[in-house]
C-alpha positions as CSV (number, residue, x, y, z in Angstrom):
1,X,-151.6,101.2,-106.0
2,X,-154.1,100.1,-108.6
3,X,-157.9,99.8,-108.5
4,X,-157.9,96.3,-108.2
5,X,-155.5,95.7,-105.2
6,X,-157.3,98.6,-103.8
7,X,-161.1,96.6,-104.1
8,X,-159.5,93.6,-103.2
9,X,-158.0,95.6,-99.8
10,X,-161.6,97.0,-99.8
11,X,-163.3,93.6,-100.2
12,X,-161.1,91.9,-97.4
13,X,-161.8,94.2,-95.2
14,X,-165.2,93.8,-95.2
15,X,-165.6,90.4,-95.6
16,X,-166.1,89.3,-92.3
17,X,-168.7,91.3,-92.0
18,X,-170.7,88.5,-94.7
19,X,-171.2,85.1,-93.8
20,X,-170.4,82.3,-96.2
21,X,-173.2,82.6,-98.6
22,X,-173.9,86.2,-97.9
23,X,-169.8,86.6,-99.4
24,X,-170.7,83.6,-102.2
25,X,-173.7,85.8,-103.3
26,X,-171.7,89.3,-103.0
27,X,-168.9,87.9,-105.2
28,X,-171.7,86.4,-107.8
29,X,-173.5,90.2,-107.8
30,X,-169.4,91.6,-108.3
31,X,-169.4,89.7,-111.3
32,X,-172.7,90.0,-113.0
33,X,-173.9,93.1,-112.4
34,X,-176.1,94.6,-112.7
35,X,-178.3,91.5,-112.2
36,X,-181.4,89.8,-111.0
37,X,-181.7,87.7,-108.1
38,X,-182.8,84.7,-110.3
39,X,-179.4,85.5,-112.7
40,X,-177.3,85.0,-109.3
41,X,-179.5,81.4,-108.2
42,X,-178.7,80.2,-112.1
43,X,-175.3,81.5,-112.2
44,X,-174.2,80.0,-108.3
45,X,-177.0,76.9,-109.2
46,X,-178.7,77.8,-106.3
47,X,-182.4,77.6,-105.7
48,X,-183.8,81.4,-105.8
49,X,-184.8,81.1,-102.2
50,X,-181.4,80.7,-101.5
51,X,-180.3,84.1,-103.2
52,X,-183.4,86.7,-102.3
53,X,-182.2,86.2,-98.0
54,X,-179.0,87.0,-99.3
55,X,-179.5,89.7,-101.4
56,X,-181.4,91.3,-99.0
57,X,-179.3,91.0,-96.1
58,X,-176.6,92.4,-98.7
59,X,-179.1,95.4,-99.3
60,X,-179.3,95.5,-95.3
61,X,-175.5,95.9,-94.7
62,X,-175.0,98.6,-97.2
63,X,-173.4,96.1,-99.7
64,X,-175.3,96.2,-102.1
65,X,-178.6,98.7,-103.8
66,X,-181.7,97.5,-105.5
67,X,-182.1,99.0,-108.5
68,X,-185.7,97.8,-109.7
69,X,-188.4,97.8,-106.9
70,X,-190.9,96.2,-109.0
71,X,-193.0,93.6,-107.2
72,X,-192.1,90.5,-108.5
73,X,-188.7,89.5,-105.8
74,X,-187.2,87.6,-108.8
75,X,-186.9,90.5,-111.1
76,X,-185.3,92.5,-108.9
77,X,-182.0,94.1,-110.0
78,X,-179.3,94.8,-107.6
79,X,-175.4,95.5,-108.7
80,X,-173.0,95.9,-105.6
81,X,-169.9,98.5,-104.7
């Protein structure tokens, strides 16, 4: 089996486990990381206030880490496994 049926397995599994935008945001973070939450609102064309819930509740669920815990939400660098 290769890696990538095996995170796709892994990512199906847990996907209802995310709701919509939660799984929208999770995919964008998959793809860019690591990233900021204001490189996920520009990539999805999202307002940041969309993406920092998300990202958080992602950080909540175990889905993804922050990286940076500077102050400023919008700098914030997260990446996901």
């Amino acid at each position: 089996m290769t890696v990538s049926v095996t995170s796709k397995q892994a990512y199906v599994s847990i996907k209802p486990a995310l709701n919509k935008n939660e799984s929208i945001v999770y995919t964008a973070i998959e793809r860019l990381q690591p990233c900021t939450n204001e490189q996920i609102a520009q990539f999805l064309g999202w307002p940041i206030q969309s993406v920092t819930g998300r990202t958080n509740g992602l950080v909540a669920k175990n889905m993804a880490t922050m990286l940076d815990t500077n102050d400023v939400k919008d700098t914030r660098q997260f990446f996901s496994y």
